[in-house]
TORTILUM-981810 format. One record per atom (N, C-alpha, C, CB): atom name; residue in three letters; x, y, z. Coordinates in pm, 1 decimal, always signed. Glycine has a CB too. Layout:
<pavexs>
{"CA", "ALA", {X, Y, Z}},
...
</pavexs>
This chain:
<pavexs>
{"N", "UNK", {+7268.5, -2314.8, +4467.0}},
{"CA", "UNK", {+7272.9, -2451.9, +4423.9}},
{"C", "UNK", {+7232.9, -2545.2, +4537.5}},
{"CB", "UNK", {+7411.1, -2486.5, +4372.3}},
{"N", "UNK", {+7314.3, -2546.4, +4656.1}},
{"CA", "UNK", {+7249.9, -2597.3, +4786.3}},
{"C", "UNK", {+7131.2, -2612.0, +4821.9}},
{"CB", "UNK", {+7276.9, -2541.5, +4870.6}},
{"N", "UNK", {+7041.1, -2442.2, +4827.9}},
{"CA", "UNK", {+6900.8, -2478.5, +4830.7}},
{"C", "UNK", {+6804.6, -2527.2, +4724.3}},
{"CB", "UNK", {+6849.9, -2384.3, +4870.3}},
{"N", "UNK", {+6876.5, -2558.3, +4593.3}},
{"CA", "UNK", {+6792.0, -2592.9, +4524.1}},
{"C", "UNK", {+6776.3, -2748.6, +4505.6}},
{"CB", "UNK", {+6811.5, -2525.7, +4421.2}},
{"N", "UNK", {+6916.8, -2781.0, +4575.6}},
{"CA", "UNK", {+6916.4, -2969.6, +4563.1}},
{"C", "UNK", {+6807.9, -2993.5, +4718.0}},
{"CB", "UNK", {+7146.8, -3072.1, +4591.4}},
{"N", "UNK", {+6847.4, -2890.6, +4822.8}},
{"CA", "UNK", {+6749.6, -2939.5, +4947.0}},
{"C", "UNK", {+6618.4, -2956.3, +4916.0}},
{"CB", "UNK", {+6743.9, -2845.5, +5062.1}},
{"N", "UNK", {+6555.6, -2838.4, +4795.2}},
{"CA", "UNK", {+6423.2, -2849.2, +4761.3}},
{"C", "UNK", {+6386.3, -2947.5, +4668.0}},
{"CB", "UNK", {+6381.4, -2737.5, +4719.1}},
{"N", "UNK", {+6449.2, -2939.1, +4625.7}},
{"CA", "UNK", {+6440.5, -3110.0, +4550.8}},
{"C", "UNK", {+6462.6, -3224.3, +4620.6}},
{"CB", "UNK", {+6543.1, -3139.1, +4442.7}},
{"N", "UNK", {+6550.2, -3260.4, +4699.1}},
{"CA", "UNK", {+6504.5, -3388.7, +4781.2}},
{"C", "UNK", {+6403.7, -3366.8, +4886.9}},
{"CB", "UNK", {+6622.6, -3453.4, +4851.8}},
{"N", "UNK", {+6345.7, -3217.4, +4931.5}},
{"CA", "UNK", {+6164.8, -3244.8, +5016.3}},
{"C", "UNK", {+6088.4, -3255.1, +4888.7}},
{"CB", "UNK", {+6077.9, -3082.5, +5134.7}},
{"N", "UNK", {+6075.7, -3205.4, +4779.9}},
{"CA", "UNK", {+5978.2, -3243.6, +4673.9}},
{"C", "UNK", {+6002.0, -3375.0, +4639.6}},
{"CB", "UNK", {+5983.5, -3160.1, +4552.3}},
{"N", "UNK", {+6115.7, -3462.7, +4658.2}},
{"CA", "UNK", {+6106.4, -3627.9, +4649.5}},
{"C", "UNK", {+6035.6, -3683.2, +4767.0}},
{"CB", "UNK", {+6255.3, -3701.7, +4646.2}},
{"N", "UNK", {+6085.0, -3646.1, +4880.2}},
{"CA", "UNK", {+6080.9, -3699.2, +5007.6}},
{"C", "UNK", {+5933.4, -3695.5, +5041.2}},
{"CB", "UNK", {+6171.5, -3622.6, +5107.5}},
{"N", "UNK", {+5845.6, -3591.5, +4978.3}},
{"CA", "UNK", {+5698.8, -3578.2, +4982.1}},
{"C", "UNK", {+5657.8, -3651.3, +4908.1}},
{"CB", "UNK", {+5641.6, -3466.9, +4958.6}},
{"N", "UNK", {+5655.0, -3687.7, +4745.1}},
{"CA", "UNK", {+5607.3, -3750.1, +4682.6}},
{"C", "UNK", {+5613.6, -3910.4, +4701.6}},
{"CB", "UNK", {+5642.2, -3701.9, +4590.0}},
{"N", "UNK", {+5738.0, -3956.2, +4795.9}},
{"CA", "UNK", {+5773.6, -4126.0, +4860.0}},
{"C", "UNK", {+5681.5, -4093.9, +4908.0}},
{"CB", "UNK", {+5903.2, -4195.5, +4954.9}},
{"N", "UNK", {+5674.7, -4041.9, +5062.8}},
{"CA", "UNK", {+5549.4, -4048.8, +5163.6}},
{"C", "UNK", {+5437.8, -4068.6, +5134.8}},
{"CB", "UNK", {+5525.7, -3955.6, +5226.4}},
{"N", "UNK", {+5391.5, -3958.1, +5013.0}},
{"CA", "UNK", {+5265.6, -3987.9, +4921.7}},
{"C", "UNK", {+5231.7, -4140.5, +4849.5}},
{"CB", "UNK", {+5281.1, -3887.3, +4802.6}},
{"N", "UNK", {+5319.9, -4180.9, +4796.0}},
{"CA", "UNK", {+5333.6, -4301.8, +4736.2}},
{"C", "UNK", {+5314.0, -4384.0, +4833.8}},
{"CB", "UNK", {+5449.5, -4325.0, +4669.9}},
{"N", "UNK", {+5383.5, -4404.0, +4960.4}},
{"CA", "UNK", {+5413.8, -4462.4, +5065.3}},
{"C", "UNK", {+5270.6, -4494.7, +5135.4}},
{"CB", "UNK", {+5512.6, -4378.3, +5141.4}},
{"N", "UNK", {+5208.6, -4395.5, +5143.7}},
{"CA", "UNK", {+5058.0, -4363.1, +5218.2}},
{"C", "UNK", {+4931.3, -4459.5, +5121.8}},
{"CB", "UNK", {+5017.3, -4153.0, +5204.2}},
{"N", "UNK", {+4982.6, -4432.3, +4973.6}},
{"CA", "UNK", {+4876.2, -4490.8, +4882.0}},
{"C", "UNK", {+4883.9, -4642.3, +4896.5}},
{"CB", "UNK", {+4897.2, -4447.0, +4725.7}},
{"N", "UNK", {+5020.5, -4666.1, +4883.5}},
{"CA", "UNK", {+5022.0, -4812.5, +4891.4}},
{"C", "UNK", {+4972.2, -4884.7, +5038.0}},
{"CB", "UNK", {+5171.5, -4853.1, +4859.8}},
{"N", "UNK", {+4982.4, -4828.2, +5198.5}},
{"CA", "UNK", {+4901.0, -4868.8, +5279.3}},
{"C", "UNK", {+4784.4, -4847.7, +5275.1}},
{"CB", "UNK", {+4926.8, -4846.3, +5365.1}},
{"N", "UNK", {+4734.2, -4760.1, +5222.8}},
{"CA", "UNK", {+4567.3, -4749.0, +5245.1}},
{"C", "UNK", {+4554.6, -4889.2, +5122.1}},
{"CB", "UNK", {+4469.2, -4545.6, +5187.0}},
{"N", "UNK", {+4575.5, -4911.6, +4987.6}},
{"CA", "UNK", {+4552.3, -5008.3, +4892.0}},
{"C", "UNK", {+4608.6, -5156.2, +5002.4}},
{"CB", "UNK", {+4653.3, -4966.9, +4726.4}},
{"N", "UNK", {+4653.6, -5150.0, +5035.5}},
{"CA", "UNK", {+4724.9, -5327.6, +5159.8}},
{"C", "UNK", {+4589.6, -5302.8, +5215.7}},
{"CB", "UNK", {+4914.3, -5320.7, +5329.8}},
{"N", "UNK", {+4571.0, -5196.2, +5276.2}},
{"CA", "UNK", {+4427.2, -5247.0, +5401.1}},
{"C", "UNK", {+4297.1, -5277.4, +5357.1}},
{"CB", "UNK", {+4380.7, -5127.8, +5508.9}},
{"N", "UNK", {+4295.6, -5186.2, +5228.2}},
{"CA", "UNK", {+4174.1, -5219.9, +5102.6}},
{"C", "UNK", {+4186.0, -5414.3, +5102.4}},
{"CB", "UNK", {+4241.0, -5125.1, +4891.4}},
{"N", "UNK", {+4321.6, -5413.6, +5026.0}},
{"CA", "UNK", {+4286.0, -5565.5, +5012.8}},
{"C", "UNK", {+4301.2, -5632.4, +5137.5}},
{"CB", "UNK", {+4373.2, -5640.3, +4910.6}},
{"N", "UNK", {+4334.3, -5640.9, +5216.7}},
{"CA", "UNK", {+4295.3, -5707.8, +5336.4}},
{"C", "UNK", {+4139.3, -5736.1, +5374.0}},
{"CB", "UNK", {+4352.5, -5630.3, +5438.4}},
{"N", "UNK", {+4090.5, -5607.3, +5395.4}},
{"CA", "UNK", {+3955.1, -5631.6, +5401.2}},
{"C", "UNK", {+3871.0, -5650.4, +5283.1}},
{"CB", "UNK", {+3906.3, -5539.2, +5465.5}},
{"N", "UNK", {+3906.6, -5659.8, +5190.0}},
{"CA", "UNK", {+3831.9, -5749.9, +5042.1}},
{"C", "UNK", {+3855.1, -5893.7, +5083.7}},
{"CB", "UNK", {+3922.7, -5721.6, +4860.9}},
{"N", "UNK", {+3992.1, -5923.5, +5099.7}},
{"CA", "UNK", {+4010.3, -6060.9, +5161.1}},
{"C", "UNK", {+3931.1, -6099.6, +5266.5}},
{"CB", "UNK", {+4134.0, -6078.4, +5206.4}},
{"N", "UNK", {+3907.7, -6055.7, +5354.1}},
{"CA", "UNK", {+3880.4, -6113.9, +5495.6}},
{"C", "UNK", {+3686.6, -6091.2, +5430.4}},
{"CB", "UNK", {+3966.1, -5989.0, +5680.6}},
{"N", "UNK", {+3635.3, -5998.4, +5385.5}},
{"CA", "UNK", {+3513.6, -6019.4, +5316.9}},
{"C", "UNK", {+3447.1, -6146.5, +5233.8}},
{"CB", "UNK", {+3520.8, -5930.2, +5240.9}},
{"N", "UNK", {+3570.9, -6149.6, +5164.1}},
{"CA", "UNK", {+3533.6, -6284.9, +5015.4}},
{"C", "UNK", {+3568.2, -6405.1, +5131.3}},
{"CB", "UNK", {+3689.3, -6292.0, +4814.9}},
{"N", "UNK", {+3641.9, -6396.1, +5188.0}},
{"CA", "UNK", {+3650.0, -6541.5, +5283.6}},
{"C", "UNK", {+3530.1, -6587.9, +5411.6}},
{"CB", "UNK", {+3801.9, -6526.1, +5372.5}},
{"N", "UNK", {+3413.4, -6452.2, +5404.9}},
{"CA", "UNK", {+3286.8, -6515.5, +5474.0}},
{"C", "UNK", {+3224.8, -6545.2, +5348.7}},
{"CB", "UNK", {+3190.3, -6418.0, +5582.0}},
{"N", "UNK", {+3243.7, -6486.3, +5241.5}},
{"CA", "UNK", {+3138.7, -6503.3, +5109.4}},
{"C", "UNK", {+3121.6, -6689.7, +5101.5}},
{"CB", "UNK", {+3230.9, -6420.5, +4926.3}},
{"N", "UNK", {+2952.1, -6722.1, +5071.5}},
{"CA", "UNK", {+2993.7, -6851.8, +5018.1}},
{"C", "UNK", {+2920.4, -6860.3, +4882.9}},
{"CB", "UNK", {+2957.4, -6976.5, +5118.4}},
{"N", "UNK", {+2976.7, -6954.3, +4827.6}},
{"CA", "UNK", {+2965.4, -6988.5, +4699.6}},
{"C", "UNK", {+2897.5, -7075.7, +4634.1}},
{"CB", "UNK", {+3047.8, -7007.2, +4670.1}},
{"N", "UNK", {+2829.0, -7115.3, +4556.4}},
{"CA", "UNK", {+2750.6, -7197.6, +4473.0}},
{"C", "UNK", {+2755.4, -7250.1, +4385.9}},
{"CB", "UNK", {+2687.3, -7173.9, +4446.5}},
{"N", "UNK", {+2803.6, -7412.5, +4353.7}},
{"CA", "UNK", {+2805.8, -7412.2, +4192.1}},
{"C", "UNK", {+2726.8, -7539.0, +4180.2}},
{"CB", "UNK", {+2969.2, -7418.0, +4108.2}},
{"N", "UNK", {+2693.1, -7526.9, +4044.3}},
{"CA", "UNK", {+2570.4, -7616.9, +3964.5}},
{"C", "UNK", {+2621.5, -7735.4, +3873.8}},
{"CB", "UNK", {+2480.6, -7515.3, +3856.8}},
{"N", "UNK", {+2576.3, -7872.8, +3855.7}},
{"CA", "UNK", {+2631.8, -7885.3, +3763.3}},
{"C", "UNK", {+2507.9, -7854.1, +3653.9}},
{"CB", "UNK", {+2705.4, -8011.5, +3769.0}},
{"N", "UNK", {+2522.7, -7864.1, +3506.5}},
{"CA", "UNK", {+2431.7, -7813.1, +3419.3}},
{"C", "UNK", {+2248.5, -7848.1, +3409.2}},
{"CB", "UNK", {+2499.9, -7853.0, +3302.3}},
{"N", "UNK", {+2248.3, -7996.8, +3442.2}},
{"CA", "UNK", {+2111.4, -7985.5, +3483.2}},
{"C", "UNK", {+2061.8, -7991.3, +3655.9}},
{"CB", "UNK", {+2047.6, -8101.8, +3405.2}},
{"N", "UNK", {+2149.6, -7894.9, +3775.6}},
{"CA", "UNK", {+2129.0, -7864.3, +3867.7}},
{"C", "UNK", {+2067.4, -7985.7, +3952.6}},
{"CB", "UNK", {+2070.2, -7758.4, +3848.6}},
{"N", "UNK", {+2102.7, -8093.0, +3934.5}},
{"CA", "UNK", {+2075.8, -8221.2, +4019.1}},
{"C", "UNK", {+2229.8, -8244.9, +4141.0}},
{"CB", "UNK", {+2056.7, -8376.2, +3882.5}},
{"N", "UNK", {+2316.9, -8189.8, +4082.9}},
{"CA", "UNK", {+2428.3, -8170.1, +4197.3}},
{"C", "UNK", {+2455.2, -7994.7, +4202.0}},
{"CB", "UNK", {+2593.4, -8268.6, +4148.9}},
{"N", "UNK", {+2467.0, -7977.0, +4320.0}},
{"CA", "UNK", {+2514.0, -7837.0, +4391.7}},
{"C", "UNK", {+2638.1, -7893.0, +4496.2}},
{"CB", "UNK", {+2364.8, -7750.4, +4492.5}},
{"N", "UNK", {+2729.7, -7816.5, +4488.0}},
{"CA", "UNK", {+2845.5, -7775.1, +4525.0}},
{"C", "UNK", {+2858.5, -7629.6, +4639.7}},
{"CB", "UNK", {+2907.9, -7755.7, +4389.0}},
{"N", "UNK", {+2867.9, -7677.5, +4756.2}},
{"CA", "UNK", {+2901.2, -7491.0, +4840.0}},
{"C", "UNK", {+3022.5, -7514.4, +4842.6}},
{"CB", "UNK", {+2840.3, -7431.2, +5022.4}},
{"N", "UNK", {+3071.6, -7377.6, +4867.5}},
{"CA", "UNK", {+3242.5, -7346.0, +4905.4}},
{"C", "UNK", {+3236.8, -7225.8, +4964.0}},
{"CB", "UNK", {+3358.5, -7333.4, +4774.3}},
{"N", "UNK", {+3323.9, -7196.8, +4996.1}},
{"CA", "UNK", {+3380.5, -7060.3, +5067.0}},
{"C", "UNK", {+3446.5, -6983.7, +5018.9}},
{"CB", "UNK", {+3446.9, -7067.4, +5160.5}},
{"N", "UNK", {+3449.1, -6843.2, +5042.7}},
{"CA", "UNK", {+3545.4, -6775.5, +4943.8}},
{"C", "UNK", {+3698.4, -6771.6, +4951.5}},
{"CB", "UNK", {+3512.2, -6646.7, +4941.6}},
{"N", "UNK", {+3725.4, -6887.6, +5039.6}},
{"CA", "UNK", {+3850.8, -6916.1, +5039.3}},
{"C", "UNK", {+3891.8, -7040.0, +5004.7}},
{"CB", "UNK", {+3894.3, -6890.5, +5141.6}},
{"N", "UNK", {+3801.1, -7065.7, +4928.5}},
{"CA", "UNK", {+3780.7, -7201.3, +4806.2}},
{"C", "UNK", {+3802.8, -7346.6, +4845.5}},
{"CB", "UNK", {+3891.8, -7188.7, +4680.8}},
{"N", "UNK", {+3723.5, -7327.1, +4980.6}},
{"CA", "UNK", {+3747.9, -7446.9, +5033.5}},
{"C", "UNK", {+3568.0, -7511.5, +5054.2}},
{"CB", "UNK", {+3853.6, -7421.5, +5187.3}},
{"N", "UNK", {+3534.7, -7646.7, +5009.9}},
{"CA", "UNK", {+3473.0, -7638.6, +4978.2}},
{"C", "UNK", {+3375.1, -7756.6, +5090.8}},
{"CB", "UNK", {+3507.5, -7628.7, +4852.2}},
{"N", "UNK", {+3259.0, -7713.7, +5139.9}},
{"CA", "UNK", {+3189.5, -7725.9, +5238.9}},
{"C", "UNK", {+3077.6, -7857.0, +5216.6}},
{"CB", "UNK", {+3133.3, -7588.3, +5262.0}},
{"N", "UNK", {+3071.3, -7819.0, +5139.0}},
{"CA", "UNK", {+2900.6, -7963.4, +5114.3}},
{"C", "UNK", {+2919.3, -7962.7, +4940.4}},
{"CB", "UNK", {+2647.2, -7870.1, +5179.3}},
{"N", "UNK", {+2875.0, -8121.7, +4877.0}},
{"CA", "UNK", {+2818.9, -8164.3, +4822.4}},
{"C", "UNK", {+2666.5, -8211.0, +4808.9}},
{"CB", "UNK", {+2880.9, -8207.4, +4821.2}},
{"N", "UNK", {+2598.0, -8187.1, +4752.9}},
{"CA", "UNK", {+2441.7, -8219.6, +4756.1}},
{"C", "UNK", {+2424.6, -8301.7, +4603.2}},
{"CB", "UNK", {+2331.6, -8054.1, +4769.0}},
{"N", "UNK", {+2351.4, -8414.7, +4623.5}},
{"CA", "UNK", {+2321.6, -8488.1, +4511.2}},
{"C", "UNK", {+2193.3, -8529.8, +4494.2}},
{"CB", "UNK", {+2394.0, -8588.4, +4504.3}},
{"N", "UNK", {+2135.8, -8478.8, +4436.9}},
{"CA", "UNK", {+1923.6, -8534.6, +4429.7}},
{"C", "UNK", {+2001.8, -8694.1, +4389.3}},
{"CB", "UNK", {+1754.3, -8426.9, +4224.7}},
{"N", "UNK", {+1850.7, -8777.9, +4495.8}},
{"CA", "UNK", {+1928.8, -8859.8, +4542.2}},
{"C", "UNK", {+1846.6, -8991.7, +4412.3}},
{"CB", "UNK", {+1919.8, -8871.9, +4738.0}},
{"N", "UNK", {+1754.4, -8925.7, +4309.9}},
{"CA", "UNK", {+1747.4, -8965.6, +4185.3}},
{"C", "UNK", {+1836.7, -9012.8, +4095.4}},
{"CB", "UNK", {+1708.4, -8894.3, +4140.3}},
{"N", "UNK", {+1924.3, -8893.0, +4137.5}},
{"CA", "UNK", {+2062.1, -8908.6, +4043.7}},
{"C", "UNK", {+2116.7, -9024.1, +4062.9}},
{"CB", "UNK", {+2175.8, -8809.8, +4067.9}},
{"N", "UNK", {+2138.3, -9073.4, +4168.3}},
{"CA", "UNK", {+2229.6, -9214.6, +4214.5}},
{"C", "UNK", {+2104.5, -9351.1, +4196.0}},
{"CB", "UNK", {+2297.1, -9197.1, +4426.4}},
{"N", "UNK", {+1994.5, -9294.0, +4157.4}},
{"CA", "UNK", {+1939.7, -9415.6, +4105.4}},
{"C", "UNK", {+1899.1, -9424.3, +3932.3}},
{"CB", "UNK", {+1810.4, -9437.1, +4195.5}},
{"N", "UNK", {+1921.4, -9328.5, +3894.3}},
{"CA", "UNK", {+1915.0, -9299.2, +3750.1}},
{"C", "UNK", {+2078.0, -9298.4, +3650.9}},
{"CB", "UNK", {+1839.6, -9142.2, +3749.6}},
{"N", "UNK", {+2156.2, -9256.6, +3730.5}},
{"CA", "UNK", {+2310.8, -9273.1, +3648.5}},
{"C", "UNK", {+2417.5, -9347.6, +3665.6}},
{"CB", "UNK", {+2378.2, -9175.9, +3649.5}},
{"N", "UNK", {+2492.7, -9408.1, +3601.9}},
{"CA", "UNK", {+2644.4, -9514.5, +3661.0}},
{"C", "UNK", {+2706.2, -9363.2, +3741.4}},
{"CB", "UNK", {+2799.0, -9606.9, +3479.1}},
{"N", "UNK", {+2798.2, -9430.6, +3863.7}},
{"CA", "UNK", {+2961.0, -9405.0, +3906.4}},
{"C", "UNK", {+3009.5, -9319.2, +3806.3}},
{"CB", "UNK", {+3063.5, -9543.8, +3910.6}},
{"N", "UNK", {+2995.0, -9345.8, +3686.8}},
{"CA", "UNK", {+3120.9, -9217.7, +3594.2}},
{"C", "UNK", {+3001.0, -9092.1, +3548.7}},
{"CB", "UNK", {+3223.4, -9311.0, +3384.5}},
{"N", "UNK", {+2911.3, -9157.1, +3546.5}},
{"CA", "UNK", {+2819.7, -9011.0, +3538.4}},
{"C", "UNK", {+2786.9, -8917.5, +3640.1}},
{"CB", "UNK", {+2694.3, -9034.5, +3500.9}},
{"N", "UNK", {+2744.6, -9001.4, +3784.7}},
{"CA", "UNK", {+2736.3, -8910.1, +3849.4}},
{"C", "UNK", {+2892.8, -8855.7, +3916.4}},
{"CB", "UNK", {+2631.9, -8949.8, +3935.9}},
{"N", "UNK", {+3030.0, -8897.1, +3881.3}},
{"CA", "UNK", {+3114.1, -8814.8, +3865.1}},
{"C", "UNK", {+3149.9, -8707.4, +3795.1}},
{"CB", "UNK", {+3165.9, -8857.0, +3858.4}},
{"N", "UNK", {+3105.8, -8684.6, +3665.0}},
{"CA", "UNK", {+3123.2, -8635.7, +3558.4}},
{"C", "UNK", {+2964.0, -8522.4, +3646.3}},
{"CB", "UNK", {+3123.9, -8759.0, +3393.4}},
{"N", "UNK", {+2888.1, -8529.2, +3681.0}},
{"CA", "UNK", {+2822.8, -8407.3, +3737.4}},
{"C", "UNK", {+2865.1, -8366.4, +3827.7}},
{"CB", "UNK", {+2712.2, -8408.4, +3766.2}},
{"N", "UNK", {+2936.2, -8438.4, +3956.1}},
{"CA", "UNK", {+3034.7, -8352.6, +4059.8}},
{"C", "UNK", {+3114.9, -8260.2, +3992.7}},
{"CB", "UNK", {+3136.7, -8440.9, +4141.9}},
{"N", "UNK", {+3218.9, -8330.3, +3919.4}},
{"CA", "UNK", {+3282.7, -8228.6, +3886.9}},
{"C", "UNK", {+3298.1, -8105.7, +3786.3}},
{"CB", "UNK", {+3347.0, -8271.6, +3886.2}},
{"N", "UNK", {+3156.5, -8113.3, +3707.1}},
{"CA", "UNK", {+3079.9, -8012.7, +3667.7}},
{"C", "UNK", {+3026.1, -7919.1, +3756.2}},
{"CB", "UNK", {+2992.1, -8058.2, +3607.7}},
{"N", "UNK", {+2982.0, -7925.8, +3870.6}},
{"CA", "UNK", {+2938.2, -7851.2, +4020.8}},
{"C", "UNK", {+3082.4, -7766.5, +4072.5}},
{"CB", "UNK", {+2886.9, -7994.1, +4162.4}},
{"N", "UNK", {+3165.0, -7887.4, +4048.6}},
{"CA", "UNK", {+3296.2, -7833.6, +4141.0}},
{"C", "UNK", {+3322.3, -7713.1, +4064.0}},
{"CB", "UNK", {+3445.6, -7941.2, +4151.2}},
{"N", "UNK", {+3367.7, -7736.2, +3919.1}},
{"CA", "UNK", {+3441.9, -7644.4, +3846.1}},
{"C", "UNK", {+3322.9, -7522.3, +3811.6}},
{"CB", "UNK", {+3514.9, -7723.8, +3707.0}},
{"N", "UNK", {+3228.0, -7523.4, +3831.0}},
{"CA", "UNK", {+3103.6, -7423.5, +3792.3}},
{"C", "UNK", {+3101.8, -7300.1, +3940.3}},
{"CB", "UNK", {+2919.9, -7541.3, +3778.6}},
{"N", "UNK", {+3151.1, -7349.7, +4084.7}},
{"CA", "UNK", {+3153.2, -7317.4, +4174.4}},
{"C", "UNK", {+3329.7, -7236.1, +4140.7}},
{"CB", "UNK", {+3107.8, -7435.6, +4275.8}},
{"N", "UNK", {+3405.2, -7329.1, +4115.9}},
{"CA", "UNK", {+3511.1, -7238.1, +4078.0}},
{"C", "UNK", {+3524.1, -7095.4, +4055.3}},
{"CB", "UNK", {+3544.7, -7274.7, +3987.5}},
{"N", "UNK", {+3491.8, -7149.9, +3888.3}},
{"CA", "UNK", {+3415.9, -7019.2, +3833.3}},
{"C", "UNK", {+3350.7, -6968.2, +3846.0}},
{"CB", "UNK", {+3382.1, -6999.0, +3768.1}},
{"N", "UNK", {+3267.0, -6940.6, +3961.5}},
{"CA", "UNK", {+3163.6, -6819.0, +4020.7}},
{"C", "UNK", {+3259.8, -6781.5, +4153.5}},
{"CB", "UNK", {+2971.9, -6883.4, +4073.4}},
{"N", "UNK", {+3336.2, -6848.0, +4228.9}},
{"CA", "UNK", {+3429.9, -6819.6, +4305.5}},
{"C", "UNK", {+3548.0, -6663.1, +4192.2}},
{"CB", "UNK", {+3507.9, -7002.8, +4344.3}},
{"N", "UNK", {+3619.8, -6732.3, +4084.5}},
{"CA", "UNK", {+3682.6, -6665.5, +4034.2}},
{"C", "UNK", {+3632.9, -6539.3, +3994.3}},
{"CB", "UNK", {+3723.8, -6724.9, +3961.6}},
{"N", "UNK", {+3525.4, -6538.1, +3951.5}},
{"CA", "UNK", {+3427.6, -6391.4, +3901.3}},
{"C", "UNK", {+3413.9, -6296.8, +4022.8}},
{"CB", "UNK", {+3247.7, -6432.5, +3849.2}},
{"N", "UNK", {+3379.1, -6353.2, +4138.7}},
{"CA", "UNK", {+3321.9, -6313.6, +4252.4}},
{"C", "UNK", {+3450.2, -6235.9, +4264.8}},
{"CB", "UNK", {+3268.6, -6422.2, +4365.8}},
{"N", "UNK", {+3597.7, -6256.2, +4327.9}},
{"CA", "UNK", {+3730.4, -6254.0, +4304.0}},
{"C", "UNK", {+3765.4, -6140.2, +4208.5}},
{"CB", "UNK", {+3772.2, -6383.2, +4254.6}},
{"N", "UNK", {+3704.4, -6179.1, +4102.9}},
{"CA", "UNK", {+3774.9, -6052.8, +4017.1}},
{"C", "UNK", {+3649.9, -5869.5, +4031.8}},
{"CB", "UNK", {+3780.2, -6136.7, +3793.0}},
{"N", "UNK", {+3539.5, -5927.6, +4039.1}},
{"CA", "UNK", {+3445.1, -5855.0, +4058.6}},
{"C", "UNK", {+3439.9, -5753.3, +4210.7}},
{"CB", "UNK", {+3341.5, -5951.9, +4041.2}},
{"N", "UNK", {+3469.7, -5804.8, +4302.5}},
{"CA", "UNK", {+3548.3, -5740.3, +4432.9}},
{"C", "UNK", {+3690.9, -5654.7, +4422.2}},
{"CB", "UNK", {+3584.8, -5863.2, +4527.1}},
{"N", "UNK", {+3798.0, -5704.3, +4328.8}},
{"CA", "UNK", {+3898.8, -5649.6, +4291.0}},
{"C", "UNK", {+3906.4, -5554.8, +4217.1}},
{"CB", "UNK", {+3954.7, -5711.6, +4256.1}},
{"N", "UNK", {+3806.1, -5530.7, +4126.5}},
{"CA", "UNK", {+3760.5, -5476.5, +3969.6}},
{"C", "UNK", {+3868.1, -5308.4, +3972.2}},
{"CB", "UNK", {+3521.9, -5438.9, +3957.7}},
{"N", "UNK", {+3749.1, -5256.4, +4109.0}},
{"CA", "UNK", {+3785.3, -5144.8, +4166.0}},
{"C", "UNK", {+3939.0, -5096.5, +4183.7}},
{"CB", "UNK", {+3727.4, -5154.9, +4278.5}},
{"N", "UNK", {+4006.2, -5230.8, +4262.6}},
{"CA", "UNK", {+4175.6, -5158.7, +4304.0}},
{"C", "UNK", {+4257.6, -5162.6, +4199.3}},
{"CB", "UNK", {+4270.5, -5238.6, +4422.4}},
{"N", "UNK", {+4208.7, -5254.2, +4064.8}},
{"CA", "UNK", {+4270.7, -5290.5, +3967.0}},
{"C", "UNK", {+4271.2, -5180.5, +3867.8}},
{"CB", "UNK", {+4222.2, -5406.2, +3925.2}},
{"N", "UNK", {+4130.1, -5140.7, +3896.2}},
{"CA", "UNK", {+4065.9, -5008.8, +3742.3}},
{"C", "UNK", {+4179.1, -4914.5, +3815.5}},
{"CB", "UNK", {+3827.3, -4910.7, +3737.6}},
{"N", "UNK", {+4183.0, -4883.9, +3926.9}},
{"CA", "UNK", {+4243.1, -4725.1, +3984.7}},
{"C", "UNK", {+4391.2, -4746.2, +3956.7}},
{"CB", "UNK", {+4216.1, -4683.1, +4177.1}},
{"N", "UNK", {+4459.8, -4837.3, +3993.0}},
{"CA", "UNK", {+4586.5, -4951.8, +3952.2}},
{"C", "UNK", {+4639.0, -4853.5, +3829.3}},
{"CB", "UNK", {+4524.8, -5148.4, +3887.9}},
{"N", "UNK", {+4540.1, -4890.7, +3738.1}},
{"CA", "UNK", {+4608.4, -4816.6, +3583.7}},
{"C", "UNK", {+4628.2, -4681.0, +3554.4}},
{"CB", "UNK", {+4527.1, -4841.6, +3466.5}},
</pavexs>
């Protein structure tokens, strides 16, 4: 009975370690996905591409660009209403980018 509870807690005690091992190698995975997507930069449009938006993959966001038509062709609420069409378009290629880098630790995950 003795040796059979000892062999049963090294057949636990192996399978933690195992577990133990998977989950650091998956931390250093995402670390360096992180530290990757945070040189990545990003691009967003608004729909007729007269404003562009850069950011970083740590969603911080670097330059605005406005064809400078735009500010002689639209009011204040329009050419707002295309910023923040740029902003949120950059988002969402930020978020894809994000899930598309992750895809991998997530698929194995299940």
């Amino acid at each position: 009975m003795e040796t059979e509870t000892h062999y049963e807690m090294e057949r636990l005690r192996a399978e933690l370690d195992g577990t133990l091992h998977r989950v650091r190698e998956n931390n250093a995975r995402i670390a360096a996905l992180q530290r990757e997507l945070e040189q990545t930069r990003i691009t967003g449009y608004a729909p007729n591409g007269e404003v562009v938006t850069l950011l970083t993959g740590a969603g911080e966001f670097t330059e605005i660009r406005i064809d400078p038509d735009v500010l002689r062709r639209y009011d204040a609420a329009t050419v707002g209403t295309l910023v923040t069409a740029a902003v949120n378009d950059g988002l969402r290629r930020l978020t894809a980018a994000n899930e598309a880098a992750f895809a991998p630790l997530l698929d194995g995950a299940a």
